[in-house]
N, C-alpha and C positions, 0 to 999 in steps of 0.2 A: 305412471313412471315416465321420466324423461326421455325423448327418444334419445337422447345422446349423453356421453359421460364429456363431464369438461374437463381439459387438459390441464393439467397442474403443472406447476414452475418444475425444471428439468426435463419437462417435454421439448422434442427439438420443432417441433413442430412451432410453438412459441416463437421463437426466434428469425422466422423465415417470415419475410416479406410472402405477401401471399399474390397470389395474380389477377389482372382484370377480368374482368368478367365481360366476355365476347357475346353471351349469351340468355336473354334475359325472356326466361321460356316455365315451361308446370315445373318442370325440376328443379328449378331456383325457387320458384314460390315454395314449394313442396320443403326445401331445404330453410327457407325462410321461419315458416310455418313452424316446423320443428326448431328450429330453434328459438324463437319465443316460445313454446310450449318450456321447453330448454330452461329457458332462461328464468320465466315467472317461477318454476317448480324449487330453484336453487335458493333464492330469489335472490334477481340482481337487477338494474337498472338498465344494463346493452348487456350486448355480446357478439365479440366477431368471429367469423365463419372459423379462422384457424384455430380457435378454444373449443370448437366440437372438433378440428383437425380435418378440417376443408379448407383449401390452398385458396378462397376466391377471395376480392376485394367486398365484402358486402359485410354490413353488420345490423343490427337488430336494440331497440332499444323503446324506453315506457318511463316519463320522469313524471307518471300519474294522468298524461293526456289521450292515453292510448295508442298501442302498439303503432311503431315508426319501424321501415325498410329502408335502409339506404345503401347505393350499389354504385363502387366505382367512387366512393367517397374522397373528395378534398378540400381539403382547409385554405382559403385561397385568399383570407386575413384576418389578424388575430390582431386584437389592442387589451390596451390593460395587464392588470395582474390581481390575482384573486388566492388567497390560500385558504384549502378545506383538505379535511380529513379523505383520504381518497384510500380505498381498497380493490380488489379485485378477485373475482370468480374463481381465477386461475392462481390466487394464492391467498387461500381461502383465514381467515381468524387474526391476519394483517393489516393494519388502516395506517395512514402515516400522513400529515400534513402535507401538503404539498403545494407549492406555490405553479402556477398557469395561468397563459393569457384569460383575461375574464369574460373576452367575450371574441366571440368567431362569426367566419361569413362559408358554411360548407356549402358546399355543392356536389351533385351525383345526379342518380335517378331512383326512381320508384321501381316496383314491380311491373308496372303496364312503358316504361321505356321512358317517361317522361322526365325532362331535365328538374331539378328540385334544385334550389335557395333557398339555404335558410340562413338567419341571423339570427344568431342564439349568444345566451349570455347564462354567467355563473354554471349551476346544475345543468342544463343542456350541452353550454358548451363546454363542461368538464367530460362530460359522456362523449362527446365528439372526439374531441383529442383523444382520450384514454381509448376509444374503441380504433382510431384512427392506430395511436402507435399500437397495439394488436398488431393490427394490418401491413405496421412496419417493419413485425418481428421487434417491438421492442415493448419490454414491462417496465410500468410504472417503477418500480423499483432503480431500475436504472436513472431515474430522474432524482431523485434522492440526493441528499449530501451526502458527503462520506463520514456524517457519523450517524443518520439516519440508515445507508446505506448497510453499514457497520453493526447495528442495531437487528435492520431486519435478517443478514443475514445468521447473527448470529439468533433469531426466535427461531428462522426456518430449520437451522440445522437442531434446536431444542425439539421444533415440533416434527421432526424425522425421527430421531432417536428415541421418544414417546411412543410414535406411531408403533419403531421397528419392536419394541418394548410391548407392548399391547398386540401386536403380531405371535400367533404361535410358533416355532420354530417347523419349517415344514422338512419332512427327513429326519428328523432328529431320532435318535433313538434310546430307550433306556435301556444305561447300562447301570451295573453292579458295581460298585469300585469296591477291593476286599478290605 
């Protein structure tokens, strides 16, 4: 079982820029840890700290080379443009085109403190950006056109009223009507 539940869209947690991380120590790793446990079990490709609903800048991610840490993560150049089908953890049975730089230059650290550079392109550096805006409190969704935009929000509110539908009614009680 996952150690952690992921935050789904209308979490406000979502929406909040999360903070830097002052402290790069067992209880980061430990948080790390679980959350690629987290993340393989859903399964997703990243995931950042505030979709388990941890306020820190770090995210978590696997594009099939083996588990990546990054802490204090920034995108520090982007070129190109590259459009793929892009979904996310936190709004789960949703995928949507989406056009993004194709290729990035991050930077952060590891778990042992050390400064990290990467230069990633396509799939890495889609997981960048998407885990990055996480981090900025903002969902892919919001990068959307506004009839994509339009689109997904009217699945989400389909796949609410399903959900509430397939939900028992909890209190309810039976009555007689004469």
């Amino acid at each position: 079982m996952a150690p952690f539940a992921i935050r789904k869209i209308g979490d406000p947690v979502l929406n909040q820029r999360a903070e830097v991380v002052t402290d790069i120590d067992g209880k980061l790793a430990k948080l790390a840890d679980d959350m690629l446990v987290t993340m393989y079990e859903e399964p997703g490709s990243g995931l950042a700290a505030n979709q388990v609903g941890v306020q820190k800048r770090l995210f978590v991610y696997d594009i099939g080379r083996g588990p990546v840490v990054i802490v204090n993560p920034e995108i520090i150049e982007s070129d190109g443009e590259w459009t793929y089908e892009e979904g996310c953890l936190s709004i789960p049975g949703l995928a949507f085109p989406l056009v993004r730089p194709n290729s990035v230059h991050l930077v952060g650290y590891d778990l042992d403190g050390n400064e990290v550079s990467i230069e990633a392109d396509e799939l890495e550096a889609r997981v960048f950006q998407h885990e990055l805006d996480h981090l900025d409190g903002v969902l892919y969704l919001e990068r959307l056109d506004p009839d994509q935009r339009k689109a997904a929000k009217k699945a989400i509110r389909e796949m609410n009223l399903q959900a509430a539908i397939a939900r028992p009614s909890v209190g309810a009680s039976s009555l007689s009507l004469p």
